[in-house]
C-alpha positions in Angstrom: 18.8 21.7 12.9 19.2 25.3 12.0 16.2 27.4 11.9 16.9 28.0 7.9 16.5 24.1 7.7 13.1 24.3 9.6 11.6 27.1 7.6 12.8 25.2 4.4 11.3 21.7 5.9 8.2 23.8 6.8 7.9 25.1 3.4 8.5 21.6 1.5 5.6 20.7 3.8 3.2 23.4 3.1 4.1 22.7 -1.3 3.3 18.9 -0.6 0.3 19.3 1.3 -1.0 22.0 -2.0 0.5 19.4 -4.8 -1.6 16.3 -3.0 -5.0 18.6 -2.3 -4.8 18.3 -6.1 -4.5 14.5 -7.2 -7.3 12.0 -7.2 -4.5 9.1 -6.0 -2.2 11.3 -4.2 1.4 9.9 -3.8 3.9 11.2 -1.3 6.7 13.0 -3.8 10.3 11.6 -3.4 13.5 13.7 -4.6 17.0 14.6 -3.9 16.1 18.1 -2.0 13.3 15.8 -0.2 16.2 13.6 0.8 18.2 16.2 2.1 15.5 17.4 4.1 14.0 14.3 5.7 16.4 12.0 5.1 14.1 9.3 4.1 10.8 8.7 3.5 9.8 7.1 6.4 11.3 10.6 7.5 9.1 12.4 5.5 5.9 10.5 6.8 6.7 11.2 10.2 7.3 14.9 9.6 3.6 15.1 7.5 1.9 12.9 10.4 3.4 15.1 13.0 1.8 18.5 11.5 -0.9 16.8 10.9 -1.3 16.3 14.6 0.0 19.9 15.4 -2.8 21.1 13.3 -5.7 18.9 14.9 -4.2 20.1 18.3 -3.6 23.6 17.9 -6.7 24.2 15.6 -9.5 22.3 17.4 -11.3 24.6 20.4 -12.3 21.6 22.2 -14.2 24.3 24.6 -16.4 25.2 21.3 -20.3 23.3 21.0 -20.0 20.1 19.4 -22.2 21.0 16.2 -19.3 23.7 16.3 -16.1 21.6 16.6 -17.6 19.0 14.1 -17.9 22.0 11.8 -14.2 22.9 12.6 -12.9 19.3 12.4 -14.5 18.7 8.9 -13.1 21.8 7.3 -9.2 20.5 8.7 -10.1 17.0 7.1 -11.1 19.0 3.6 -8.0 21.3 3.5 -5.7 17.8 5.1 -7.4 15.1 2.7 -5.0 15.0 -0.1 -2.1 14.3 2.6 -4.0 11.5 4.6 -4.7 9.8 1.9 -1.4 10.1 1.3 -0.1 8.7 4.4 -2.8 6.0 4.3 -1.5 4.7 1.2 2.4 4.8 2.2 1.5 2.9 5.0 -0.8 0.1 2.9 2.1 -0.5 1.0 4.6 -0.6 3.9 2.5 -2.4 6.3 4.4 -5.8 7.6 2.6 -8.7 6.9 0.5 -10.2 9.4 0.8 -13.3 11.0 -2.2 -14.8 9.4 -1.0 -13.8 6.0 2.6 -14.5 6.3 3.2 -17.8 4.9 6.9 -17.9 5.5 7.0 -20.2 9.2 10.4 -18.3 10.0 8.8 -15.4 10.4 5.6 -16.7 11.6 7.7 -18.1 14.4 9.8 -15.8 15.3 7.0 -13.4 16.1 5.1 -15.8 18.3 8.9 -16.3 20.5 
């Protein structure tokens, strides 16, 4: 990946995060420059769930007071709350069924084997 491909992954990043923060039942976007970018959208999900985690990681002092680092933690899960629910919803809708809700005794069985 070039760096010009980062920065413009980065940046597709940084306008979803902005266009979520906004929507009472955020949606991840899908597109043709989105494709290009991640490929997918499982792509996509594991490109937002990754800065995700580079936020928490690089933003957290875990060295801070707790009252402090609950103070910090809160204000990422304001600014981030548009994108997790995001995520959480793309992943609600592409969950695999589970064995007690599968009804289809292929499957069922093939996942016990």
């Amino acid at each position: 990946m070039t760096w010009e491909q980062t920065h413009r992954r980065w940046r597709a990043m940084r306008a979803i995060e902005e266009q979520l923060a906004d929507q009472e039942q955020p949606r991840l976007p899908w597109n043709d420059e989105l494709a290009e970018l991640f490929g997918d959208p499982s792509g996509l999900v594991t490109a937002l769930r990754y800065r995700w985690q580079l936020t928490l990681d690089t933003q957290l002092d875990t060295h801070l007071p707790e009252a402090v680092l609950a103070e910090q933690r809160a204000q990422l899960e304001q600014r981030g709350h548009g994108v997790r629910r995001a995520l959480a919803a793309w992943a609600e809708t592409t969950a695999a069924p589970s064995d007690e809700t599968d009804t289809d005794p292929r499957r069922r069985d093939r996942a016990v084997a």
